[in-house]
NUFIVEX-941518 format. One record per residue (C-alpha): residue number from 1; x, y, z; residue in three letters. Coordinates in nm, 4 decimals. Layout:
<atoms>
+-----+----------+----------+----------+--------+
| num |        u |        v |        w | residu |
+-----+----------+----------+----------+--------+
| NUM |        X |        Y |        Z |    Ala |
...
+-----+----------+----------+----------+--------+
</atoms>
This chain:
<atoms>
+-----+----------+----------+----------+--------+
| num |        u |        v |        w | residu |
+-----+----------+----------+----------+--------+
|   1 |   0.0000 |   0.0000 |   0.0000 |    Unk |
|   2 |   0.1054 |   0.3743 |  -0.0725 |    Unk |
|   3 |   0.0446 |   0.6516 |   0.1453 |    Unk |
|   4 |   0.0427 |   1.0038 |   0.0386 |    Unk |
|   5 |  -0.0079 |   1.3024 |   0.2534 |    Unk |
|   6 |  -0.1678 |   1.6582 |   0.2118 |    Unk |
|   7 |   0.0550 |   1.8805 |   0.3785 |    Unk |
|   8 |  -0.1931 |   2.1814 |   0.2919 |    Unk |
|   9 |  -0.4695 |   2.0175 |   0.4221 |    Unk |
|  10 |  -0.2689 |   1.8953 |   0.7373 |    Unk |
|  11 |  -0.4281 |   2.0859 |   1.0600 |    Unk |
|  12 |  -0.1511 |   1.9334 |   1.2563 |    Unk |
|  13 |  -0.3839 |   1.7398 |   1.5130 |    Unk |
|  14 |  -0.0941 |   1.4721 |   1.5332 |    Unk |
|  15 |  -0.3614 |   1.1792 |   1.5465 |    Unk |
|  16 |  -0.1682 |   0.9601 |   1.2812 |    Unk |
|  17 |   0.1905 |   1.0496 |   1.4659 |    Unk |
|  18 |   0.0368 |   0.8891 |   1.7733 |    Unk |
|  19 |  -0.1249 |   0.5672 |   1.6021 |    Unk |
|  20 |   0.1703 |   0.4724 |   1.3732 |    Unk |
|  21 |   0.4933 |   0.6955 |   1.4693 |    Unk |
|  22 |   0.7065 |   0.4676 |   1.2495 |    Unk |
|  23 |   0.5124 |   0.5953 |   0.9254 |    Unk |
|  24 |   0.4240 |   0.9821 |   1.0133 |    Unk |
|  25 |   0.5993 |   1.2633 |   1.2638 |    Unk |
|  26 |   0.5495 |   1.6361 |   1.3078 |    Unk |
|  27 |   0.7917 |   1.9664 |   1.2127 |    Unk |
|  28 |   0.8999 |   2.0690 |   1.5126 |    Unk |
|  29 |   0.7880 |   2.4117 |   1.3916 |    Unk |
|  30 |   0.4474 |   2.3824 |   1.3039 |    Unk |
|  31 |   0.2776 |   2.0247 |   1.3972 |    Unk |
|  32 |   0.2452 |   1.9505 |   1.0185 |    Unk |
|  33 |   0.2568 |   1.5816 |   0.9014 |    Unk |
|  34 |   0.5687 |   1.4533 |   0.8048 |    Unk |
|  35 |   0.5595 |   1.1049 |   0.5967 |    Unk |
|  36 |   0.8838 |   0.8747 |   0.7101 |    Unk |
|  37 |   0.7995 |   0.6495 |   0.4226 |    Unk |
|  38 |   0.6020 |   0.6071 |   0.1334 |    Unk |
|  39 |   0.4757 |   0.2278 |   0.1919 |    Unk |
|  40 |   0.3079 |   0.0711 |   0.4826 |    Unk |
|  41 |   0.5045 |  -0.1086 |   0.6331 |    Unk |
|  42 |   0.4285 |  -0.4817 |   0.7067 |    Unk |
|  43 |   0.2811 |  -0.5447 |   1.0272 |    Unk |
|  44 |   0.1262 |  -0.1300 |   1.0016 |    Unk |
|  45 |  -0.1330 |  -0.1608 |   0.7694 |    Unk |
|  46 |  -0.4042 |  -0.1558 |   1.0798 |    Unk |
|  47 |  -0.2656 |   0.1782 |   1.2483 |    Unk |
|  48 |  -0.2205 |   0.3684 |   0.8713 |    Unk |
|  49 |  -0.6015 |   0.2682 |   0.8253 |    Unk |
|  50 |  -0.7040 |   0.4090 |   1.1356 |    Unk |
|  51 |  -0.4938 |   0.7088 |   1.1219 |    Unk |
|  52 |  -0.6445 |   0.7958 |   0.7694 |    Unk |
|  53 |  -0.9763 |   0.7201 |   0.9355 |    Unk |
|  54 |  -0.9224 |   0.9382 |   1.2631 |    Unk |
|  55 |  -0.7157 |   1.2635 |   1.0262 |    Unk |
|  56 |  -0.9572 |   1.5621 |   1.0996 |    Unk |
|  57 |  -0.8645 |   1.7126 |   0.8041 |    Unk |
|  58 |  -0.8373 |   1.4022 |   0.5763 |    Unk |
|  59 |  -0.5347 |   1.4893 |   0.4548 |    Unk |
|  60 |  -0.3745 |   1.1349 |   0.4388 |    Unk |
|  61 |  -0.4121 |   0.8639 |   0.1808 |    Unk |
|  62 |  -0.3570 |   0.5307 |   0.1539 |    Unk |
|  63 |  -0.4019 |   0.3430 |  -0.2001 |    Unk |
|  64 |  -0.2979 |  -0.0103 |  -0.3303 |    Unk |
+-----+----------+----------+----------+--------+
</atoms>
């Protein structure tokens, strides 16, 4: 699976940082997403699905 991010749409809530820190973080200077790779990694795919569910601002995507 690929995961793309909106960094425009990004509010910074920091929901998907907290559910799956080894695929997203936050810039220190303003709380906006920061994608740490590209693919889900195995054993991830659950917390990248609900971390695109839980996004306030939908600004993550995952596709096949």
């Amino acid at each position: 699976m690929h995961i793309t991010v909106n960094e425009e749409k990004c509010c910074g809530a920091g929901q998907c940082v907290l559910l799956a820190p080894d695929v997203f973080d936050q810039r220190d200077e303003d709380g906006i997403v920061v994608l740490l790779t590209p693919r889900v990694p195995a054993g991830q795919e659950a917390a990248v699905q609900e971390a695109v569910a839980v996004c306030p601002a939908a600004a993550i995507e995952v596709r096949a």
